[in-house]
Residue frames as a rotation matrix with the C-alpha (Angstrom) as fourth column:
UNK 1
0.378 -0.901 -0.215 -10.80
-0.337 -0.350 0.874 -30.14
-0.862 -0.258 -0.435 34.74
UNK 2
-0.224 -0.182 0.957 -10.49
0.574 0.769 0.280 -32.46
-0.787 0.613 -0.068 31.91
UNK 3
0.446 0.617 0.648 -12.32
0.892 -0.247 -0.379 -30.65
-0.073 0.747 -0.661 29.61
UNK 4
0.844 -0.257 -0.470 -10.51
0.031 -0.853 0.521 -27.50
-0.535 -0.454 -0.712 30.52
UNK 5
-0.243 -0.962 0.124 -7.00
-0.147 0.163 0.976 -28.93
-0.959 0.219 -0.181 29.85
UNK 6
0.214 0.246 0.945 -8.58
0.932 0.238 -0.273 -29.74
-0.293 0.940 -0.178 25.94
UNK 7
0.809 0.570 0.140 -9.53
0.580 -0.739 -0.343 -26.22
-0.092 0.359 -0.929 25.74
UNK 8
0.515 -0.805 -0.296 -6.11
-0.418 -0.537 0.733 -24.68
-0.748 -0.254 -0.613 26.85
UNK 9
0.027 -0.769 0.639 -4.57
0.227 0.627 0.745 -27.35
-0.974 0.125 0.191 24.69
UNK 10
-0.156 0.226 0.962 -6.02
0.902 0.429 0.046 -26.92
-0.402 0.875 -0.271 21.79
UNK 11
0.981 0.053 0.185 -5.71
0.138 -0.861 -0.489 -22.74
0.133 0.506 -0.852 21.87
UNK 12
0.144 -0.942 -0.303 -2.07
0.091 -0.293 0.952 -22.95
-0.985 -0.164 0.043 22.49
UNK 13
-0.545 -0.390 0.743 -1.02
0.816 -0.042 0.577 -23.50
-0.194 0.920 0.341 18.31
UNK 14
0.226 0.390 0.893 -3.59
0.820 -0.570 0.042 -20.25
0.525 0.723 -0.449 17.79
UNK 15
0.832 -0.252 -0.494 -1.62
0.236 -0.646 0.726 -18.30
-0.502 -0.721 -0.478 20.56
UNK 16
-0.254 -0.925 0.281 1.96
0.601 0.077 0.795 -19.42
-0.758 0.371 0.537 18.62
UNK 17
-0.053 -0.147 0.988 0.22
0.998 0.029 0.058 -18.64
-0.037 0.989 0.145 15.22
UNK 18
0.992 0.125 -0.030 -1.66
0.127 -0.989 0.080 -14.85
-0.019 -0.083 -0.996 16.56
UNK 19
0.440 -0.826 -0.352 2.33
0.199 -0.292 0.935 -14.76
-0.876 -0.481 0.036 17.82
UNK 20
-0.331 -0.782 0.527 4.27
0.405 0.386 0.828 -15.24
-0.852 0.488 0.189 14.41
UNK 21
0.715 0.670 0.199 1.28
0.605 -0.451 -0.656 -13.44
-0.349 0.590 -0.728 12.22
UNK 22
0.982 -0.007 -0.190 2.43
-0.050 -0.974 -0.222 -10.29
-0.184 0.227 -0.956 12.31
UNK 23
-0.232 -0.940 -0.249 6.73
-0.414 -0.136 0.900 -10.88
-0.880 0.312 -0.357 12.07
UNK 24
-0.495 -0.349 0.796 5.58
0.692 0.395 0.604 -13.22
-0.525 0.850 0.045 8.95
UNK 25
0.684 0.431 0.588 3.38
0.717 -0.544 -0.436 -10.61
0.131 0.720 -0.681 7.20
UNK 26
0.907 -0.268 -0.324 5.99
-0.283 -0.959 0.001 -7.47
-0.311 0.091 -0.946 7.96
UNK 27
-0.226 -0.858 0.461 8.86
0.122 0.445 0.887 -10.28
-0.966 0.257 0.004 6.31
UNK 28
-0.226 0.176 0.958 6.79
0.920 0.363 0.150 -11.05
-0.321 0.915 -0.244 3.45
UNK 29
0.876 0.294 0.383 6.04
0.483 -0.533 -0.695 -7.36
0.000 0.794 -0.609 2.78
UNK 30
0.451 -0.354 -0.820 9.54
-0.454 -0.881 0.131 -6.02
-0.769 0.313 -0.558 3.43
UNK 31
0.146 -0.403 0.904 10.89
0.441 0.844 0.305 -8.95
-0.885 0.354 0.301 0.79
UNK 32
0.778 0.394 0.490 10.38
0.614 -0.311 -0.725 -6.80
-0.133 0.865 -0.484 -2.02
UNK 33
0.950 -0.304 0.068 12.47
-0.276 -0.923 -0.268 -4.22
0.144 0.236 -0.961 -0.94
UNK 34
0.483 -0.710 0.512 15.20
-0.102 0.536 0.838 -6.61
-0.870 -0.457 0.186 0.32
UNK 35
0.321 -0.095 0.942 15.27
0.723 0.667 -0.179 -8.31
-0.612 0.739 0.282 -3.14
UNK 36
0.845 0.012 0.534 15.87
0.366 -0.741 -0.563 -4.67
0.389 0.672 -0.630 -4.98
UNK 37
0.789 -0.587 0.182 18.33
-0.590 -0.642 0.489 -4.06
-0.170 -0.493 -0.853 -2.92
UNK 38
0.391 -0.180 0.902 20.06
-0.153 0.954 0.257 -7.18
-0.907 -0.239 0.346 -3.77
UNK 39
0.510 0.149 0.847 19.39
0.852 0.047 -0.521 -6.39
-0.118 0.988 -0.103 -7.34
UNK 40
0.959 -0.204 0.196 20.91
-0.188 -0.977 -0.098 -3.25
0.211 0.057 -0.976 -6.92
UNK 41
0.770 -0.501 0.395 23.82
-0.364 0.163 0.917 -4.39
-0.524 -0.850 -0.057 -5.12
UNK 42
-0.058 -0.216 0.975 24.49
0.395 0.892 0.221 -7.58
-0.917 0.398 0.034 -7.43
UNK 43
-0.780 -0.569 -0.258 24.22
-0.260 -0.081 0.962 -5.45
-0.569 0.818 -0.085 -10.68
UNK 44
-0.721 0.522 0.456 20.62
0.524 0.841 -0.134 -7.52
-0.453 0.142 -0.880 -11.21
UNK 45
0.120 0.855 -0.504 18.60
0.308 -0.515 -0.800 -4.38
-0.944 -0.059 -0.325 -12.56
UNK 46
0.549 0.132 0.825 20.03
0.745 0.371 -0.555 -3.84
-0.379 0.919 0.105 -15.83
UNK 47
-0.331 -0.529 0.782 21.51
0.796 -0.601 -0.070 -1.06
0.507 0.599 0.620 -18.15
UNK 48
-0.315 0.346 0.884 19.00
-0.167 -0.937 0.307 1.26
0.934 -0.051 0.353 -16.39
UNK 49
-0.343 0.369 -0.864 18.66
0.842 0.529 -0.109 0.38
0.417 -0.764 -0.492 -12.50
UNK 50
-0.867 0.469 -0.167 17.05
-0.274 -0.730 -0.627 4.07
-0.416 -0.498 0.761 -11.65
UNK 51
-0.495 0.813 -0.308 14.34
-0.794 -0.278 0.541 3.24
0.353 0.512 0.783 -14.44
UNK 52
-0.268 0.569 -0.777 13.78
0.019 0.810 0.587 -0.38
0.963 0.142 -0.228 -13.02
UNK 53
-0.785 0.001 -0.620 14.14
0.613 -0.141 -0.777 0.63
-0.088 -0.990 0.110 -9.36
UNK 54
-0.538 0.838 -0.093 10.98
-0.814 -0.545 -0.199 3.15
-0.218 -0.031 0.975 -10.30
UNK 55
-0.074 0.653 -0.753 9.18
-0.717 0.490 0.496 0.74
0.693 0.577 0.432 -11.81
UNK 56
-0.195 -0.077 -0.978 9.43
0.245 0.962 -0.124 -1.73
0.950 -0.264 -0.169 -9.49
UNK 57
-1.000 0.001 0.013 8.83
-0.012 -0.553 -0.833 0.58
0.006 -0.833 0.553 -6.54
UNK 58
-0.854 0.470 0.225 6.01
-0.521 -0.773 -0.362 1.55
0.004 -0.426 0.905 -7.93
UNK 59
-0.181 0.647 -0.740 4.25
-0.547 0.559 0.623 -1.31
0.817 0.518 0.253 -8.96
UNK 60
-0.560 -0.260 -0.787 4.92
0.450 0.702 -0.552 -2.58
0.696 -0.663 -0.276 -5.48
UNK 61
-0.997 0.071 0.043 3.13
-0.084 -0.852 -0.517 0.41
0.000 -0.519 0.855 -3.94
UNK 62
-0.578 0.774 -0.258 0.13
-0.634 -0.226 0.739 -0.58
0.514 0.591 0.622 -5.89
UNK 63
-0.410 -0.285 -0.866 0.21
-0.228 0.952 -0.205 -3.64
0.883 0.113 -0.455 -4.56
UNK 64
-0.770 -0.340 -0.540 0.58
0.584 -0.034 -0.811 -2.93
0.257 -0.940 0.225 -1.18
UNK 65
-0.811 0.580 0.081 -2.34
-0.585 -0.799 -0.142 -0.48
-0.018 -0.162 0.987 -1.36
UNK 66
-0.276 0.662 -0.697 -4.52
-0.667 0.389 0.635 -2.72
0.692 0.640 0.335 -2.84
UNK 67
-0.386 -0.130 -0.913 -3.91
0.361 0.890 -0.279 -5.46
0.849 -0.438 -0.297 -0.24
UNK 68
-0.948 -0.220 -0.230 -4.40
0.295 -0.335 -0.895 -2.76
0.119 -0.916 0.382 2.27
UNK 69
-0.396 0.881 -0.257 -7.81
-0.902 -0.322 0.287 -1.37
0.170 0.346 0.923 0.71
UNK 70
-0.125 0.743 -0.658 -8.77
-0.284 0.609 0.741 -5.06
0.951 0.280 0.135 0.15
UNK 71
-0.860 -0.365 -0.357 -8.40
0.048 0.639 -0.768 -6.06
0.508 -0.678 -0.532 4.28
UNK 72
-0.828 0.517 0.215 -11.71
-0.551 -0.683 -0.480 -4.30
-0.102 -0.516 0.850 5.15
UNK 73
0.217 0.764 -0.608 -13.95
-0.928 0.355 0.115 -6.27
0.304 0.539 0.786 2.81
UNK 74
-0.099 -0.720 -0.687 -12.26
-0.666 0.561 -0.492 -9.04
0.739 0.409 -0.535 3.57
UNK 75
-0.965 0.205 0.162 -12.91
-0.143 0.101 -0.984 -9.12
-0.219 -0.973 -0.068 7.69
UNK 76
-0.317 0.915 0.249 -16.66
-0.796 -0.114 -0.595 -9.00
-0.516 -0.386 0.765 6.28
UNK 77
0.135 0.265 -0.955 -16.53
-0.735 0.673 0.083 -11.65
0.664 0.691 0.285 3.89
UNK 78
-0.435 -0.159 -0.886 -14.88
-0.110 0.986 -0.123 -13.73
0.894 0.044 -0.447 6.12
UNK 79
0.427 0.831 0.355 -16.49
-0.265 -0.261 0.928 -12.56
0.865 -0.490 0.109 9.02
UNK 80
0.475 -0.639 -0.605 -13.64
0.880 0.331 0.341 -12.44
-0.017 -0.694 0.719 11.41
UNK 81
0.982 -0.028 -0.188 -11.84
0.074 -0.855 0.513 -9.61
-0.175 -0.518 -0.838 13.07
UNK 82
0.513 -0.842 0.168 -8.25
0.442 0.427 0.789 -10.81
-0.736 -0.331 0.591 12.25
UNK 83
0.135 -0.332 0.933 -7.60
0.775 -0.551 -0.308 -9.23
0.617 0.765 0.183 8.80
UNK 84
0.846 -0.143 0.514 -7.37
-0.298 -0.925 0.234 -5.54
0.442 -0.351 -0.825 11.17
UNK 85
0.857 -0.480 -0.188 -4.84
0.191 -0.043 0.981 -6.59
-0.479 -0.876 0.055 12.73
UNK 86
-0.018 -0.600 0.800 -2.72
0.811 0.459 0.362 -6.29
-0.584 0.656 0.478 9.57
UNK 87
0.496 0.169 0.852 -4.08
0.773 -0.532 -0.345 -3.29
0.395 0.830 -0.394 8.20
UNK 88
0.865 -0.466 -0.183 -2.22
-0.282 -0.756 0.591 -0.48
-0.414 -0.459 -0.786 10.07
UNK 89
-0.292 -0.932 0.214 1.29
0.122 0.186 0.975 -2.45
-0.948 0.311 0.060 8.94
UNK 90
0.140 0.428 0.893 -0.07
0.935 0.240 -0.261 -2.94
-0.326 0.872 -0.366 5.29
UNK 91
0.833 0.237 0.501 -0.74
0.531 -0.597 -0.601 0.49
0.156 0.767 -0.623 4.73
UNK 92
0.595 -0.734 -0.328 2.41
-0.447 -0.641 0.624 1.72
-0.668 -0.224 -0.709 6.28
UNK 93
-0.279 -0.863 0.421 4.47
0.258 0.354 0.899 -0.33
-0.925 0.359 0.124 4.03
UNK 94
0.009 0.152 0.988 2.32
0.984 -0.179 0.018 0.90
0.180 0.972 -0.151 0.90
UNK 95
0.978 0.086 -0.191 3.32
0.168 -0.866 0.472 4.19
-0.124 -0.493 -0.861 2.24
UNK 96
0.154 -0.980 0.124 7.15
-0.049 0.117 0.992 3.08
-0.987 -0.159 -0.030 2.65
UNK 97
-0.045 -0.424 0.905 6.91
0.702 0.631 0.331 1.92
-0.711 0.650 0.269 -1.02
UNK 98
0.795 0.510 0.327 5.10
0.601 -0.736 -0.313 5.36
0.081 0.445 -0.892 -2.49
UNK 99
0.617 -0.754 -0.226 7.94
-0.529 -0.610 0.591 7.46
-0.583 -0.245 -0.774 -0.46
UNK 100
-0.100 -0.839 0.535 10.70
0.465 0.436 0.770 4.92
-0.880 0.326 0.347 -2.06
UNK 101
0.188 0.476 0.859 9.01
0.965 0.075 -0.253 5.24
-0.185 0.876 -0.445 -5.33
UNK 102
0.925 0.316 0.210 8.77
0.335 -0.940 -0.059 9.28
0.179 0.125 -0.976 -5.29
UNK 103
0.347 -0.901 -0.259 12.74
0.149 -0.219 0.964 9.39
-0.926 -0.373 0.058 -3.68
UNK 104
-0.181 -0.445 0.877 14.04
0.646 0.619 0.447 7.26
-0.742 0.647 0.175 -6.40
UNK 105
0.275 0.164 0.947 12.34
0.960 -0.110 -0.259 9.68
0.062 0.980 -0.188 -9.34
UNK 106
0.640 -0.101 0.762 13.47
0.652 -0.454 -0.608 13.07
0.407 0.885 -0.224 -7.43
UNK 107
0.535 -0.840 0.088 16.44
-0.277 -0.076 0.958 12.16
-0.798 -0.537 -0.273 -5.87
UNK 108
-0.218 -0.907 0.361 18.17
0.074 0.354 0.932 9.76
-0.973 0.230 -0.010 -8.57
UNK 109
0.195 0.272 0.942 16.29
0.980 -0.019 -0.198 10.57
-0.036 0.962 -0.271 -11.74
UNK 110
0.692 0.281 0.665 15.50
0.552 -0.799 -0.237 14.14
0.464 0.531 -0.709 -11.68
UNK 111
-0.319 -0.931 -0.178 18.64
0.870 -0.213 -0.445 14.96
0.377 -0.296 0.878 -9.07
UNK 112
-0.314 0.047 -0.948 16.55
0.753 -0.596 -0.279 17.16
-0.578 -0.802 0.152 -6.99
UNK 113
-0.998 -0.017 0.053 16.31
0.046 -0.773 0.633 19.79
0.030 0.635 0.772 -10.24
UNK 114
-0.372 0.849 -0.375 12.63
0.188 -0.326 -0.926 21.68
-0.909 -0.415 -0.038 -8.97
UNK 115
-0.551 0.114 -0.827 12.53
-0.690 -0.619 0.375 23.14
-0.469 0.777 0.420 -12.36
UNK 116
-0.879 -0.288 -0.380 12.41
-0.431 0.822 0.372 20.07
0.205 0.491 -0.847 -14.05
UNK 117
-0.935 0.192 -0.299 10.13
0.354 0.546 -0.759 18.24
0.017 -0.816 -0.578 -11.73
UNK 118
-0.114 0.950 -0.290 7.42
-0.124 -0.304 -0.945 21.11
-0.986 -0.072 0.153 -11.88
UNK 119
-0.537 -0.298 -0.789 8.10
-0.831 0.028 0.555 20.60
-0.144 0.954 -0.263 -16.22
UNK 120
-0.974 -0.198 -0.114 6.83
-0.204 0.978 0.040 17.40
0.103 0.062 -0.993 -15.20
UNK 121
-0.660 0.663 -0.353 3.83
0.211 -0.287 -0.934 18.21
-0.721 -0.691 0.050 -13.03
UNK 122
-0.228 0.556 -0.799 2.75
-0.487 -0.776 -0.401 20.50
-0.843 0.297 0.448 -15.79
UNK 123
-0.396 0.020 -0.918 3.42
-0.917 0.037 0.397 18.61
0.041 0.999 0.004 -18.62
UNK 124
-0.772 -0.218 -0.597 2.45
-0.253 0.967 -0.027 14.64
0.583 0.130 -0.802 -17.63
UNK 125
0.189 0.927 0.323 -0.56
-0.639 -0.134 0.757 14.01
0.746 -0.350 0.567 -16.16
UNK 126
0.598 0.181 -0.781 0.06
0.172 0.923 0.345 10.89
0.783 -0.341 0.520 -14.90
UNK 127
-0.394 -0.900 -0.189 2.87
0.509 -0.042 -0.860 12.33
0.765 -0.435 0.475 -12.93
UNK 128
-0.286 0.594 0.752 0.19
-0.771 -0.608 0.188 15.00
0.569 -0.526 0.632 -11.49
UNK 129
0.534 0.845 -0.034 -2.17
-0.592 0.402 0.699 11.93
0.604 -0.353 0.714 -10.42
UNK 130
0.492 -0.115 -0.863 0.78
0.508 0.843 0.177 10.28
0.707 -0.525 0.473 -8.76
UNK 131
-0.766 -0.547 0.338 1.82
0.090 -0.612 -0.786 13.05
0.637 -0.572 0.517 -6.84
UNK 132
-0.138 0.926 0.351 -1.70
-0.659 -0.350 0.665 13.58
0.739 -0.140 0.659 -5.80
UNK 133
0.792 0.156 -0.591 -2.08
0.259 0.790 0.556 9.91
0.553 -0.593 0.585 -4.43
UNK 134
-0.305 -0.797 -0.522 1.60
0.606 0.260 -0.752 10.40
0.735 -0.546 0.403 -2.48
UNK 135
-0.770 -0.003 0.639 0.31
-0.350 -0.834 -0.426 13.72
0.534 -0.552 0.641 -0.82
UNK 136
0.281 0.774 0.567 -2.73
-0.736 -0.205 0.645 12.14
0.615 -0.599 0.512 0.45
UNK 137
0.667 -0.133 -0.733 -1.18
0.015 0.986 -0.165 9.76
0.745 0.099 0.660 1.61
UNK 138
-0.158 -0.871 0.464 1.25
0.238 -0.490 -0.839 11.38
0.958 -0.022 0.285 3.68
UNK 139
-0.398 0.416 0.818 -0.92
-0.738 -0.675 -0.016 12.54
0.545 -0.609 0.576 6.26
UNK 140
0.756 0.633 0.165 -2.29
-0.576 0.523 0.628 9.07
0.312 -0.570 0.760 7.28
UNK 141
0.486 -0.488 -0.725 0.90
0.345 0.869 -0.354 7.77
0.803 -0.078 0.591 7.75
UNK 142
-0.814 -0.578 0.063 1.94
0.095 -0.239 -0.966 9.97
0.574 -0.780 0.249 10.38
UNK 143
-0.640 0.218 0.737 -1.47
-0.752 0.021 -0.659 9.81
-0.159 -0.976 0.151 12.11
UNK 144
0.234 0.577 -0.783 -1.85
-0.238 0.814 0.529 5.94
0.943 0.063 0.328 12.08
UNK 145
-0.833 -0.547 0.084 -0.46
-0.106 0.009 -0.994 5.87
0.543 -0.837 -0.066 15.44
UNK 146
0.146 0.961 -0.233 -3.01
0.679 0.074 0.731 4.67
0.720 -0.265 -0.641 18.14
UNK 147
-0.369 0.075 -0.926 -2.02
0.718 -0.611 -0.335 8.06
-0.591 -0.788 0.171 20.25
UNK 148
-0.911 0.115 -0.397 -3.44
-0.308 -0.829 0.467 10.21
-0.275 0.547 0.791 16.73
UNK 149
-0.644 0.750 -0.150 -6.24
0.254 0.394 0.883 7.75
0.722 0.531 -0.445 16.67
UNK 150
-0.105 0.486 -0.867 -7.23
0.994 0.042 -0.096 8.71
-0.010 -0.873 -0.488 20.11
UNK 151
-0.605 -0.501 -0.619 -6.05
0.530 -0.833 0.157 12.12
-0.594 -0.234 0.770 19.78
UNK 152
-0.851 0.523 -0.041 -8.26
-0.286 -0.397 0.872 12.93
0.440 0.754 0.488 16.07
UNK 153
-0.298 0.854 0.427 -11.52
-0.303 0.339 -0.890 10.83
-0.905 -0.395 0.158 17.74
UNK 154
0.221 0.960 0.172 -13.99
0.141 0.143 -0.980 11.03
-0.965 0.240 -0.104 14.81
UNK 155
0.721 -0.196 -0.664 -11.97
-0.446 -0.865 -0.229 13.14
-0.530 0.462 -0.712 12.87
UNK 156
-0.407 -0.900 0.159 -9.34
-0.560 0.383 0.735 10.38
-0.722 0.210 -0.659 12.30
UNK 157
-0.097 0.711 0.696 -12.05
0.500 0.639 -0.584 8.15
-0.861 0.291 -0.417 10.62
UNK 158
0.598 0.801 0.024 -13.04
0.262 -0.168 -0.951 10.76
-0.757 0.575 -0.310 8.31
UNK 159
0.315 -0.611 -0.726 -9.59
-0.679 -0.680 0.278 11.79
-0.663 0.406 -0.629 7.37
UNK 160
-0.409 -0.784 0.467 -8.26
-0.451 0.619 0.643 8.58
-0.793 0.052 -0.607 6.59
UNK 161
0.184 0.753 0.632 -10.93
0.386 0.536 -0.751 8.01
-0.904 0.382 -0.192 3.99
UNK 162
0.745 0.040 -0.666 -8.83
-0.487 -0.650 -0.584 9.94
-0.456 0.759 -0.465 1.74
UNK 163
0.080 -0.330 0.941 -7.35
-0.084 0.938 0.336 6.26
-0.993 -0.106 0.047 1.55
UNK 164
-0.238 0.129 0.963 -9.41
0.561 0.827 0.028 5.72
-0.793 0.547 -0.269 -1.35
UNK 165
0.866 -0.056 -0.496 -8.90
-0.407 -0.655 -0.637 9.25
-0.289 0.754 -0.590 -3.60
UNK 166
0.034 -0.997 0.074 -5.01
-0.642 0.035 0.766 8.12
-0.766 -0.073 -0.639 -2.75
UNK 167
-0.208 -0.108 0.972 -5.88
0.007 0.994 0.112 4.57
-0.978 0.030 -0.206 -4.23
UNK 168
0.596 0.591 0.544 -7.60
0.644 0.052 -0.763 6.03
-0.479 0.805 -0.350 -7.09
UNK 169
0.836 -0.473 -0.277 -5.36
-0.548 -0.698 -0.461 8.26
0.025 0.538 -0.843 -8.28
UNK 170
-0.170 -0.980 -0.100 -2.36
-0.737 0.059 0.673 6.21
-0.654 0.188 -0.733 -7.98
UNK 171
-0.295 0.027 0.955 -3.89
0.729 0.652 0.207 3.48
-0.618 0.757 -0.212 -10.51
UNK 172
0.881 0.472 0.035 -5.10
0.310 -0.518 -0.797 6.32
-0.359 0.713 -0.602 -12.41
UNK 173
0.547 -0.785 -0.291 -1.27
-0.678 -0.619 0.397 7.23
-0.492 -0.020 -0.871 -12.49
UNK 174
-0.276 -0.677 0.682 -0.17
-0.443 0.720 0.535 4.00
-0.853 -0.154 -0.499 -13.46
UNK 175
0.295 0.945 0.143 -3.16
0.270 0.061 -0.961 3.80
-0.917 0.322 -0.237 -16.15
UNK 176
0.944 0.193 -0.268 -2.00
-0.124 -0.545 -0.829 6.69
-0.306 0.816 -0.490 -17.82
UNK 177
0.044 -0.953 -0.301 1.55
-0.635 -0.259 0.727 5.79
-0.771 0.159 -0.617 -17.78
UNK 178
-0.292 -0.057 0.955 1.30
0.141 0.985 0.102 2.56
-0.946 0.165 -0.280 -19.17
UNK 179
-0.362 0.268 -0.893 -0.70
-0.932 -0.121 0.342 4.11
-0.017 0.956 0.293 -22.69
UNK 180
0.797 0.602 -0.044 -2.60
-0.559 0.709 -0.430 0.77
-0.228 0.367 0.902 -23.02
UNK 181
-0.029 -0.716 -0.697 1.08
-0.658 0.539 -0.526 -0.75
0.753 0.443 -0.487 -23.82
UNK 182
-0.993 -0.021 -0.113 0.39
0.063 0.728 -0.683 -3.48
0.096 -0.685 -0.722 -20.17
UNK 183
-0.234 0.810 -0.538 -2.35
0.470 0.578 0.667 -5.34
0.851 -0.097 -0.516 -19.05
UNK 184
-0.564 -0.335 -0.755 -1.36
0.771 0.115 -0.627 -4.92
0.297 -0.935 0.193 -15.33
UNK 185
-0.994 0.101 0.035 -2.62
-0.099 -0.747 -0.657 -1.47
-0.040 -0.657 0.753 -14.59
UNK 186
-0.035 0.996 0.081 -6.13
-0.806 -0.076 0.587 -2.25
0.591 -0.044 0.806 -15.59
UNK 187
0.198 0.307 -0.931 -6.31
0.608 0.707 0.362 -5.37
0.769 -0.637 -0.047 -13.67
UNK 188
-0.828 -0.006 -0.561 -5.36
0.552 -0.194 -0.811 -3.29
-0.104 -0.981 0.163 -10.65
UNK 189
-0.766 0.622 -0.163 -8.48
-0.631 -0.776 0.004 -0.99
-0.124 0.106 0.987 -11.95
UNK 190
0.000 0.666 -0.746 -10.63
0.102 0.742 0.663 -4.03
0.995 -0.076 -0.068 -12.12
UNK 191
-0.406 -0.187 -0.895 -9.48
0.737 0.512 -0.441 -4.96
0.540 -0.839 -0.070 -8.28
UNK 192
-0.954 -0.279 0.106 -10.14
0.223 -0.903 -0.368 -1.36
0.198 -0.328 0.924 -7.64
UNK 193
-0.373 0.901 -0.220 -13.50
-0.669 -0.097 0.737 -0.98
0.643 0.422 0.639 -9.17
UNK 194
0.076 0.697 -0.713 -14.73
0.383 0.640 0.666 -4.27
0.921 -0.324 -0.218 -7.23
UNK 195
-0.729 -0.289 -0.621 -13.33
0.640 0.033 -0.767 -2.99
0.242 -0.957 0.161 -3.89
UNK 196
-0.987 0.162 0.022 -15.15
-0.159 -0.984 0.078 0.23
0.035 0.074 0.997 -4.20
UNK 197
-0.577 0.724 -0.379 -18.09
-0.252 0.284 0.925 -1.86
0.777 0.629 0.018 -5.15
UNK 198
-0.338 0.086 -0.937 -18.45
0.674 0.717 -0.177 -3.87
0.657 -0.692 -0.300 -2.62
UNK 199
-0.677 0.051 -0.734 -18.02
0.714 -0.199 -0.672 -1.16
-0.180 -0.979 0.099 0.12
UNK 200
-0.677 0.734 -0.057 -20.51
-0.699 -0.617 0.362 1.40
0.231 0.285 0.930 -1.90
UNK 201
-0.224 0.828 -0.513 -22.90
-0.420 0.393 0.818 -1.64
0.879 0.399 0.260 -1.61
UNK 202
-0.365 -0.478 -0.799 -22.23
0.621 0.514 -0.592 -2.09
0.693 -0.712 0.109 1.56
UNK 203
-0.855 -0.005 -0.519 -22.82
0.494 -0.313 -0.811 0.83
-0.158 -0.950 0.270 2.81
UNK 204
-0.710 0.686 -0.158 -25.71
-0.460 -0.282 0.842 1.30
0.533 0.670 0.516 1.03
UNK 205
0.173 0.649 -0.741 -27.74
0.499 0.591 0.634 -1.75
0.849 -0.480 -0.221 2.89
């Protein structure tokens, strides 16, 4: 009985913590968007708050992908099951940030103006490769749901691997914007490259 009461005692703080995980990770990713809004509000974005509200969208998006891409490898490194529990919210919020991102350039930049917009498409690559990553994207966010995970079977598995065209093409978007003038986007193409690595070598053994 003794020995019992240890055991109970001593999983109660990893009941509290499983409990509080998940509100502190869906705080700490919507903070970003809180804080822009704030900045927006307060005047805090500068002369140009459509150009910094893109930018900052998207660079958060990366982010947020990345973190989401990186949760797999991660469960195997550490060899624990708990990173998954995180990855369904993760990628929805690097979803939320892509849509924010994509609003923001053709709702308040380009004002909806189609013309334009395809002008863009045609003429900017980089604009191509982030459209590319939003569309694939698109689809897995409406069937992460665990009634489309039941609902695809097998089929959900294979779709959702278009995770990691999405992933590639939105640092390729961010690549080419940048013209070599930031560091940043290649370090997310480093982070990229190793992820990719890893799970090619992975699934190789």
């Amino acid at each position: 009985m003794a020995i019992n009461q240890a055991i109970l005692s001593r999983a109660q703080p990893l009941v509290h913590l499983k409990k509080i995980a998940k509100p502190a990770v869906f705080l700490l990713a919507l903070a970003p968007f809180i804080y822009l809004l704030q900045s927006l509000l307060t005047g805090g974005l500068g002369p140009n708050p459509i150009d910094s509200l893109t930018d900052s969208t998207g660079t958060i998006a990366i982010r947020m992908l990345m973190i989401s891409l990186a949760v797999t490898p991660l469960r195997h490194v550490l060899k624990q099951t708990w990173p998954l529990r995180f990855r369904r919210m993760l990628g929805l919020f690097a979803f939320f940030y892509v849509a924010l991102h994509v609003s923001i350039y053709t709702v308040l930049d380009q004002q909806l103006d189609i013309g334009s917009i395809w002008e863009d498409l045609a003429e900017r690559p980089y604009i191509l490769a982030g459209t590319t990553a939003f569309l694939l994207l698109v689809p897995l966010a409406f069937t992460s749901t665990r009634g489309m995970v039941r609902r695809l079977g097998k089929r959900w598995a294979l779709l959702h691997r278009a995770v990691y065209i999405a992933g590639a093409a939105a640092v390729v978007h961010y690549v080419w914007l940048a013209k070599g003038d930031l560091i940043e986007p290649y370090v997310y193409l480093g982070v990229l490259f190793l992820l990719y690595s890893y799970r090619l070598v992975r699934s190789l053994k």
